[in-house]
Structure formats: structure tokens, C-alpha cells
C-alpha positions as CSV (number, residue, x, y, z in Angstrom):
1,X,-48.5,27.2,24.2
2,X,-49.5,30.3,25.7
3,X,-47.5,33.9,24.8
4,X,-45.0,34.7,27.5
5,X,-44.5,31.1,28.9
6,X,-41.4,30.2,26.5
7,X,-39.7,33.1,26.8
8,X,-36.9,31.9,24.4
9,X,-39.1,31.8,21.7
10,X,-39.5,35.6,21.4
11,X,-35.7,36.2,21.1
12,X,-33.1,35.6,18.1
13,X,-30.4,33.4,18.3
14,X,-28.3,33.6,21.5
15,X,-25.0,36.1,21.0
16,X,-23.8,37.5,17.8
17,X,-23.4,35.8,14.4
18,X,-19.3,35.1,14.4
19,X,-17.1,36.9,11.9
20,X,-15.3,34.7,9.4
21,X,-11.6,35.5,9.3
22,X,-9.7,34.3,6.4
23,X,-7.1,31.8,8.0
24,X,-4.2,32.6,5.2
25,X,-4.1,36.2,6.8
26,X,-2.3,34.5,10.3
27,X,0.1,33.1,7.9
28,X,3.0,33.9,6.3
29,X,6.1,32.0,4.1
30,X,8.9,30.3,4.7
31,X,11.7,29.6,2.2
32,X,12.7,25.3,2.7
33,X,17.2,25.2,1.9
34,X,18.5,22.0,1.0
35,X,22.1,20.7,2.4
36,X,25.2,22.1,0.8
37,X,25.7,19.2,-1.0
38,X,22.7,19.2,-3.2
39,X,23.3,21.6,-6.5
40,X,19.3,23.4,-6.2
41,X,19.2,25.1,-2.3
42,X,15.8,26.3,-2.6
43,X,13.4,23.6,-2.4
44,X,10.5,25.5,-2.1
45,X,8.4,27.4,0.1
46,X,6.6,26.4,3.1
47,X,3.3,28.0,5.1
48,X,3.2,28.1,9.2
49,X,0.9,30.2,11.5
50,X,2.9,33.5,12.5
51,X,4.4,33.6,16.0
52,X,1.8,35.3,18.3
53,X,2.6,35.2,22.3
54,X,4.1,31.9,23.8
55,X,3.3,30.6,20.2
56,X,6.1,30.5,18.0
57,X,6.3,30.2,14.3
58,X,9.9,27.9,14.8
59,X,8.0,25.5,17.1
60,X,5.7,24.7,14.1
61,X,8.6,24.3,11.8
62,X,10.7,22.3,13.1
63,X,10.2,18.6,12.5
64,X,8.3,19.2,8.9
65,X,9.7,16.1,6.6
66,X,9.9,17.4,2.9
67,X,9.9,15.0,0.1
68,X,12.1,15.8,-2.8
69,X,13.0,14.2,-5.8
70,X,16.8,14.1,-6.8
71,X,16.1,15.7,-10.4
72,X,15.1,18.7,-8.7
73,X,17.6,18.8,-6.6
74,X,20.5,17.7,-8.8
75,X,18.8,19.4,-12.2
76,X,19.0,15.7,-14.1
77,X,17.3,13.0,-15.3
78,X,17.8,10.2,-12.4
79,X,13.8,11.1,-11.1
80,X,13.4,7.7,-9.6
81,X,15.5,8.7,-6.2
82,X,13.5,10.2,-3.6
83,X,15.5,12.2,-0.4
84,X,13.3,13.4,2.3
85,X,14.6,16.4,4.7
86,X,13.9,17.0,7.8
87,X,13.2,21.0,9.2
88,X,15.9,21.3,12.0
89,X,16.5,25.1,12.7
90,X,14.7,28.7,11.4
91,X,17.0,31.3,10.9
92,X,15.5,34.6,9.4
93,X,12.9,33.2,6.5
94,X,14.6,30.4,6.0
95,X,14.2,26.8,7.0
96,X,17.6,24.7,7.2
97,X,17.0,21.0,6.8
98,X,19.0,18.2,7.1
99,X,19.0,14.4,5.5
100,X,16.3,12.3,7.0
101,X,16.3,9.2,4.5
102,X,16.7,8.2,1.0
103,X,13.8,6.3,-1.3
104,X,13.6,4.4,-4.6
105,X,10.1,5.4,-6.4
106,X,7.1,3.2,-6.2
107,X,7.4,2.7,-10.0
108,X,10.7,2.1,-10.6
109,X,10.9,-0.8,-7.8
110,X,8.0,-2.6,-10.0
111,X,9.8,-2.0,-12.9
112,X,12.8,-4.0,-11.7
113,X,11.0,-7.4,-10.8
114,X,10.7,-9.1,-13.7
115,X,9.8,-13.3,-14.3
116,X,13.4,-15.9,-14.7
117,X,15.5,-14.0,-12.5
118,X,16.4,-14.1,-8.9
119,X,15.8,-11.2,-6.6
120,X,17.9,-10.5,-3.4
121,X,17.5,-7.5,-0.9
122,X,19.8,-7.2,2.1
123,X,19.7,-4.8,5.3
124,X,22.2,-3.6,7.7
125,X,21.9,-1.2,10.5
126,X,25.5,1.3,10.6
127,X,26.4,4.1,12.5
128,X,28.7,6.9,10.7
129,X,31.9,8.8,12.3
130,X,29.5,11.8,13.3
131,X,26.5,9.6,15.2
132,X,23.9,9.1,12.6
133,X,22.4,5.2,13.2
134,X,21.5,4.6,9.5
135,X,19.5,1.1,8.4
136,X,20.7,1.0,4.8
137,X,18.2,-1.6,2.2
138,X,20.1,-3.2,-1.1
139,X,18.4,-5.0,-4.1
140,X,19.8,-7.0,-7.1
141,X,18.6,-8.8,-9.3
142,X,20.5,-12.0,-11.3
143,X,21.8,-11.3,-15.0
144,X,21.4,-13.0,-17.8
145,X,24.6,-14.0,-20.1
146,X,24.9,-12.7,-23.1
147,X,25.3,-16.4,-25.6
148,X,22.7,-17.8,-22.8
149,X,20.3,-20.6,-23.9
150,X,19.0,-21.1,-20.8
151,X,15.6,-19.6,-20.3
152,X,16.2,-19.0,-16.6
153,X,19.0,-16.9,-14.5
154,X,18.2,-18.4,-10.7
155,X,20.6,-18.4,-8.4
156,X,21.7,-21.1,-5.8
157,X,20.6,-20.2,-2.0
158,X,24.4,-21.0,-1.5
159,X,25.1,-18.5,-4.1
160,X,22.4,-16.1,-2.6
161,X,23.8,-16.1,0.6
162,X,27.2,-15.4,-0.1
163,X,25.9,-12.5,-2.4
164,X,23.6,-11.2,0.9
165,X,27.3,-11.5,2.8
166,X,29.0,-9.5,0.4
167,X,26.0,-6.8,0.1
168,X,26.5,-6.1,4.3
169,X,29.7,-6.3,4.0
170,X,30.3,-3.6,1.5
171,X,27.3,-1.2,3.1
172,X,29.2,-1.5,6.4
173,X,32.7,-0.6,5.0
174,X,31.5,2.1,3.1
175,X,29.0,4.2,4.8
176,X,30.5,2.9,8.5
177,X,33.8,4.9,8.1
178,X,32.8,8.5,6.8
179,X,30.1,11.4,8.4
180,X,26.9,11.9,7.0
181,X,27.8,14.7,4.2
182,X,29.9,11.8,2.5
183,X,27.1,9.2,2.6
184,X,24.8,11.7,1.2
185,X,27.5,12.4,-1.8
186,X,27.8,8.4,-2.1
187,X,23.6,7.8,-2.2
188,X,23.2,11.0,-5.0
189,X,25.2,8.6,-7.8
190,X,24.7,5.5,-5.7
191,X,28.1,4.7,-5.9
192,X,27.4,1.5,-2.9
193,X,25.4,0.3,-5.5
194,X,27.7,0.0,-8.1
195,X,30.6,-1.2,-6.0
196,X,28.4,-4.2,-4.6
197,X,27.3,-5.4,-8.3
198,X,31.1,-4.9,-9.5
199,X,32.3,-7.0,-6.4
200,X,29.3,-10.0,-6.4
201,X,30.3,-10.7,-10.2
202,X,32.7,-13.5,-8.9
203,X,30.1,-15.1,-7.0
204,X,27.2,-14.5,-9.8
205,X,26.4,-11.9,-12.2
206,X,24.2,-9.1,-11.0
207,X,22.2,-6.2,-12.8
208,X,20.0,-3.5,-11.9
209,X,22.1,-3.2,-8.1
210,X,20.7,-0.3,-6.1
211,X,20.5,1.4,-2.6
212,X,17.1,1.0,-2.6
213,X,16.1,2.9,1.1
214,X,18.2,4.6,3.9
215,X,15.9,5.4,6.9
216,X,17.2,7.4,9.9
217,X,16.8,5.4,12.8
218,X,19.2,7.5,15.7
219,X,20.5,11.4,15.5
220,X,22.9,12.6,17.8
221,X,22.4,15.4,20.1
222,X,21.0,18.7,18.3
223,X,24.4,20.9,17.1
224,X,23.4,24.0,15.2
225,X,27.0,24.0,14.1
226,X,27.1,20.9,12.6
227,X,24.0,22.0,10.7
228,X,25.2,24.9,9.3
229,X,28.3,23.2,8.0
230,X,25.8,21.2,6.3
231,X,24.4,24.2,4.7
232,X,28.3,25.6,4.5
233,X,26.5,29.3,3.7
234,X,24.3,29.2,6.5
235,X,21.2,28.6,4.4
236,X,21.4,32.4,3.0
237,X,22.5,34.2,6.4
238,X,24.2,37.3,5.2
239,X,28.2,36.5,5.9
240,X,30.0,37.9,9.6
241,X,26.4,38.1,10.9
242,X,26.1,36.0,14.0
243,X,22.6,34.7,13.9
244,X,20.9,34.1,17.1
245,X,19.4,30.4,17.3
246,X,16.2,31.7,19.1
247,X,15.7,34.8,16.4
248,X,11.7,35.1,15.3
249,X,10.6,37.5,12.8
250,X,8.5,40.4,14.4
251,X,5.0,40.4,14.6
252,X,2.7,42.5,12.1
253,X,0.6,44.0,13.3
254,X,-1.5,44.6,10.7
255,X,-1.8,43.1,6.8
């Protein structure tokens, strides 16, 4: 190819080689609080682009689902019990979250179904005093007797079914006439749980009863009172300081 034709070929690369910025320096932390009725508030931290223009930090906050297991929360041993938290307001650093839905572990389910036995799971959908639409999941499993010669402990579809009844029956009375804060304090011992097995022992005896899921399936509307009731403290807001909802930490300008 003759010299001057391509003219492109003579010059470098077309504008200037871009400068890589480290991404963590647009960043800053966020400290995750738990509900009032969990005994550990601090959860953790949590990382979010800082606010810059029409951008705010809040708007990418808001919504985060955080998994937590109930021995951090409670400081004990039960580490089978998942909650999961939803972020639902930013006030200062801090992010306020609010129950989202209850889990057993992966592990622990597996661990329950054993061979000779009868396994029975219920569902019922309930709404509590303050809005929440909860679906709440149960599972038992049949018992063996003590002097039992029997290899087998299976249970009658009669007997099943009357045992299913019982399960919704219970879930509904007991999470159907209280607010959210008391089903939360109900799921942290799974007190539902121990009621139903107590109560099907008539119809046949039951081991290893538990709430075994609670998902969220309606919220009422938005109310950043409600939340910080919750949180009771306000999630670390200093005392007789009125908080504004739409508060953003200001912008640094350099770091």
C-alpha cells in the first residue's frame, strides 16, 4: 500500500488511554440494625455507591434483603433458623430493616426426613392486626412409641388430614390475632410449633413439629412510624432528635 494513502496507519490509537479509578473510592459504609426484638442490633455493615446529583445513596439501599441466622442474632445455639430483613429506611449511617420472612436451613430439613415415619407439611395464608399477609409452612413428622414393636409409625390419610386441620387451625388463631412484632417473638422459640405437636397428640403422636417457612406475600402502606417502633431506639438516632426521612449524608468531596 503506498505511504500517505491510509492515513490512519500513521497515527496511535484514537483519544487518550482511560484512567482506571478504583470503584471502592465512590463508596462508602452503611451500618444494617436489626428489629427491636432481636437481642444483637448490628447485623453488619453494608457497601452502596455515595449519593452524587439526582443519585442518591437511600435509593440503592432500600429494598437490600439480608440473610441472618438466629444465633447471631439471638447469641445461642438454635443456628438452623434463618430470618431475612428487608432495608426499609436510611437514617444517618444506619439502615433500619424490618422482617421479611423466616427459613429452616437446607441441612436441618434433610436431617428431619427419615425412612418408617410419616411426614406432613401444611400452609395457610393469614393476615395479622397491623396488615402484614403472611403464608406460614408447618412440618411434622409421626413418632414412635416408646414399648413399640412395630417397625413402622405411618399414619392413616384420615388421621393425616385431621392433623393438616389442626396445623391451619392453630397457625390461623395464633399469628391471625396479634401485629407482626408478636409473630416475630412467637417464630424466635417457635412457640406455633410446639403448640401444634402438643395439640395433634390426641389425634397421633408427633415429633420434630416446626414452623418451617414464613414468606411475606402483602405489606401495608410504607409508615416510618411503625418502623421505628420496630426499632423502639430509632436504630441509633441520638434521643429528642427529629430525624428527617429524606436526610443524606453530605458529599465528600475528596478522599
Amino acid at each position: 500500500m503506498a505511504v500517505g494513502k491510509n492515513k490512519r496507519l500513521t497515527k496511535g490509537k484514537k483519544g487518550s488511554k482511560k484512567k482506571i479509578i478504583d470503584p471502592f473510592t465512590k463508596k462508602e459504609w452503611y451500618d444494617v440494625k436489626a428489629p427491636s426484638m432481636f437481642a444483637v442490633r448490628s447485623i453488619g455493615k453494608t457497601l452502596v455507591t455515595r449519593s452524587q446529583g439526582k443519585k442518591l445513596a437511600s435509593d440503592g439501599l432500600k429494598g437490600r434483603v439480608f440473610e441472618v441466622s438466629l444465633a447471631d442474632l439471638q447469641n445461642d445455639e438454635v443456628a438452623y433458623r434463618k430470618f431475612r430483613l428487608v432495608s426499609e429506611d436510611v437514617q444517618g449511617k444506619n439502615v433500619l430493616t424490618n422482617f421479611h420472612g423466616m427459613t429452616l436451613t437446607t441441612d436441618k430439613l434433610k436431617s428431619l426426613v427419615k425412612k418408617w415415619q410419616t411426614m406432613i407439611e401444611a400452609n395457610v395464608d393469614v393476615k395479622t392486626t397491623d396488615g402484614y399477609k403472611l403464608r406460614v409452612f408447618c412440618i411434622g413428622f409421626t413418632k414412635r412409641q416408646p414399648n413399640q414393636i412395630k417397625k413402622t409409625t405411618y399414619a392413616k390419610t384420615a388421621q393425616c388430614k385431621l392433623i393438616r386441620k389442626r396445623m391451619v387451625d392453630i397457625m390461623t388463631r395464633e399469628i391471625g390475632q396479634i401485629d407482626l412484632k408478636e409473630v416475630i417473638n412467637k417464630l424466635i422459640p417457635d412457640s406455633v410449633g410446639r403448640d401444634i405437636e402438643k395439640k395433634c397428640q390426641s389425634i397421633f403422636p408427633l415429633h420434630d413439629v416446626y414452623i418451617r417457612k414464613v414468606k411475606v406475600l402483602k405489606k401495608p402502606k410504607f409508615d416510618v412510624g411503625k418502623l421505628m417502633e420496630m426499632h423502639g431506639d430509632g436504630g441509633g438516632a441520638t434521643s429528642g432528635t427529629k430525624v428527617d426521612r429524606g436526610f443524606e449524608p453530605p458529599v465528600q468531596e475528596q478522599v
